[in-house]
N, C-alpha and C positions, 0 to 999 in steps of 0.2 A: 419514819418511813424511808430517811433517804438512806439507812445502813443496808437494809434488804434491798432494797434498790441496787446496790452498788454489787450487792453479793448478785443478784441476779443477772448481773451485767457481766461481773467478769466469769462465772458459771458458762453464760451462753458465746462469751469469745473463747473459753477455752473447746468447748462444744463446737466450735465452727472452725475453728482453726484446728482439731483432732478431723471433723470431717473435709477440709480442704487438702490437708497433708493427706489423708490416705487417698482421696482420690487422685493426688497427685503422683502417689508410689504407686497406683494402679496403672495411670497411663505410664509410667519410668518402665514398670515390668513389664505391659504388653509390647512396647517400641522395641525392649532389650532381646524378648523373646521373639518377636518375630525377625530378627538375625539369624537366627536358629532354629526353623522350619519348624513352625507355631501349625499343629491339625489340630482340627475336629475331628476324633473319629466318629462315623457313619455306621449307625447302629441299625438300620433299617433293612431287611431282605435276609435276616438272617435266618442260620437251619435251627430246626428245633434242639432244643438242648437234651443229650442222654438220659436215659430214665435215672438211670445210678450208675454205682458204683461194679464192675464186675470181678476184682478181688480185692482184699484187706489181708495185711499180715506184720511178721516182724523177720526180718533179715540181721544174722548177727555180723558183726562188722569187728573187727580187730580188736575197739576199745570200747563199743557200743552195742545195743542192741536198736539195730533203724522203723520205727515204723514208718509203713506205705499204705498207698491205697491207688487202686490201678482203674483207671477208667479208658473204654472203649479197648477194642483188639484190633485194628487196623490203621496203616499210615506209618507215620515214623517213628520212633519214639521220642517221648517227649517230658521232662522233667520241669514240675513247678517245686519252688522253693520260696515257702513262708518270709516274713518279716521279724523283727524281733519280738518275742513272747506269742506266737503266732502256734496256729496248728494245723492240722488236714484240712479243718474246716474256711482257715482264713481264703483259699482261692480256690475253695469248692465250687463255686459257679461258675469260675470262668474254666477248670475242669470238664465241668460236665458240658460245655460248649465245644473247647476242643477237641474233646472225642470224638467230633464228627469227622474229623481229620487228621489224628494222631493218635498214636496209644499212649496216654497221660499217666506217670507215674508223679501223685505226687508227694513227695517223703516230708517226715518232722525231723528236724534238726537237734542234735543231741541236746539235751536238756528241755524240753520242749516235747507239748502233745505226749503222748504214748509212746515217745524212745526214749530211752533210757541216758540218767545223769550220770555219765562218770566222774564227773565233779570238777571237769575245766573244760572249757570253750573259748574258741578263738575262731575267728577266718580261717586260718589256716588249718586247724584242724576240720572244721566244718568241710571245708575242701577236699581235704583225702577223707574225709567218709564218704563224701558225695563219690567219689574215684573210687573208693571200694566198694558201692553200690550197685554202680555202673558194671566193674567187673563181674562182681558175683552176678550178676544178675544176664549179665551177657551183650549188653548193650552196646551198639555201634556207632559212633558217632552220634548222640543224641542229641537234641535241642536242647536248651536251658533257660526260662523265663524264671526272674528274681523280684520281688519285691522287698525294698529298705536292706535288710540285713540280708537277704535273701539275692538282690542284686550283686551288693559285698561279694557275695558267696561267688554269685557268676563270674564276676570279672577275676577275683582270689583260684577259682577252678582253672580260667582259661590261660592265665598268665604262669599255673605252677605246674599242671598239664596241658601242653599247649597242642598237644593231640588226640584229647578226649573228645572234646565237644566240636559235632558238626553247623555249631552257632548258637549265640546265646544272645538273651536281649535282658540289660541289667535298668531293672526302674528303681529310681528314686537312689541311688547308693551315692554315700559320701567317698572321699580319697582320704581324708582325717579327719577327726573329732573338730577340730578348728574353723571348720567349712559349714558346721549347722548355722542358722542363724539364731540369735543368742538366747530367744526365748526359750527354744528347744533344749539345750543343756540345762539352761534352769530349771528346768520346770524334771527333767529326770533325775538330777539331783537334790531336789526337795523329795523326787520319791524315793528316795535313797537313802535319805534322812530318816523318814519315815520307816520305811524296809528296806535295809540291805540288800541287793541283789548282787548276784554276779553275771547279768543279763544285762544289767545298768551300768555295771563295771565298764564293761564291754564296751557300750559305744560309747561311754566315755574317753575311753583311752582307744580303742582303734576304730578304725583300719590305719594303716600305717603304709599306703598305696603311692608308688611314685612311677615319675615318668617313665624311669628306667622298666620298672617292672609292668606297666601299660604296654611299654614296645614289645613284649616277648606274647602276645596276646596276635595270635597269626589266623585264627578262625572269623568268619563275618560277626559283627559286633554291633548292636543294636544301641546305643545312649541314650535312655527315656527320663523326662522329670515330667512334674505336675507345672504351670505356671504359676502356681502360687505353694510350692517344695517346702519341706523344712531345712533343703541347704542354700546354698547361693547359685544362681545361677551360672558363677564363672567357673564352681567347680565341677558340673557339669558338661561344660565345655573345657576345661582341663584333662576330663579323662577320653571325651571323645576325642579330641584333639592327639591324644597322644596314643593313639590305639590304630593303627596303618588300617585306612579305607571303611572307617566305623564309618555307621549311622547316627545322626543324632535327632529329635525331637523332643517335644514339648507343647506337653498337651494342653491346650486353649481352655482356660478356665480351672481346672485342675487344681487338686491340694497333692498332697503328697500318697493317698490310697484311694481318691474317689475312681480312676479309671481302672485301677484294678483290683485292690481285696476291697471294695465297696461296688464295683460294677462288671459284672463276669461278660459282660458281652465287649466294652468296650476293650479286655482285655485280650479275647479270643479277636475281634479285628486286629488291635495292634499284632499278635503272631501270627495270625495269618496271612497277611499282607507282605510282614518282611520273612516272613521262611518261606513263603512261596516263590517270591523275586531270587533267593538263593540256590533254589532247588533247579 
């Protein structure tokens, strides 16, 4: 009896010492983040959210064909952009929320949804389609809300047109691949293993975002993560930091989609609170 014994024993130190340490990185994270204007946002009092959608289509673009889907017809206009493998549907509710106050366009990204693969993506391409979206489409200074790869896209828009967007708020976006915390790599390169992607490729190897190219970023600037993100905390406050008069936050309890392509309302507070302060 005394081998089971022993096995039982060091089973339940290893069991209390996995639950001590992580309650430990819980308190390290919330102390870190609240340096860094830790909210809750305030889901309460809200407008009813749009019935639908009021158009769908496809715009052709230089090197793509763009699908949209346009909700509400009044206020400013206003551009949501997916995360990676993402589609119309990933921030369809916090869409149909923001119509009550902007006319939401919100597009898929080449290779991605219902637009079309020309068979390489990058940031930086992502970027001048969103720019030649905008033009064809007529667009004046539009807002831009980003989730993961979608953030990328915000901040990669604002820094290579630095007079398209009349403000953007980037959630969740890394500056390099080096900045995820390390489970996150692993865990897409086993699915890679698995399935080759070039969607996997991707953030693997980029963004490739530096300081220099943060300072050319001249429009209001939002900085959002989850407190519990799949980067680090400091690279968050890397890009806020290096971005003249950005906002930064970080939401109380939060993974890296819970506040926004997992909850449309808390998404629609965070933009309407900082594009209203702008406006």
């Amino acid at each position: 009896m005394k081998k089971p014994l022993k096995i039982l024993t060091a089973v339940g130190c290893v069991a209390l010492s996995a639950v001590v340490g992580l309650g430990a990185w819980q308190v390290y994270v919330r102390q870190a983040s609240k340096s860094y204007n830790l909210i809750t946002l305030d889901t309460s009092n809200l407008p009813e959210p749009v019935s639908g959608a009021n158009e769908e289509g496809d715009i052709e673009l230089s090197e793509m064909t763009m699908h949209y889907v346009v909700y509400g017809d009044k206020g400013h206009d206003f551009i949501l952009v997916h995360g990676n493998g993402g589609s119309k549907k990933s921030l369809e509710e916090a869409a149909l929320y923001l119509a009550n106050d902007y006319k939401v366009y919100v597009i898929e990204s080449r290779c991605h949804g219902q637009s079309s693969d020309p068979g390489v993506i990058s940031y930086d391409l992502m970027a001048k389609d969103i720019k030649e979206f905008c033009d064809k489409m007529k667009l004046s200074k539009p807002y831009l809300m980003g989730h993961s790869d979608g953030g990328i896209n915000a901040l990669t828009v604002a820094y290579t047109y630095p007079d398209l967007l009349g403000g953007f708020i980037s959630c969740g976006a890394n500056s390099v691949p080096g900045e995820f915390k390390p489970y996150f790599p692993l865990g897409v390169k086993v699915m890679n293993m698995i399935k080759p992607d070039k969607l996997n490729d991707m953030m693997l190897t980029l963004p490739d975002i530096n300081a220099e190219k943060l300072s050319k970023i001249t429009c209001p600037a939002y900085i959002v993560a989850g407190e519990y993100d799949i980067m680090w905390l400091s690279d968050t406050v890397f890009i806020h930091e290096n971005i003249k008069d950005s906002k930064i936050a970080i939401i109380k309890g939060a993974n890296h989609g819970s506040y926004i392509s997992q909850d449309g309302k808390q998404a629609y507070v965070l933009a309407r609170d900082f594009f209203s302060e702008i406006e």
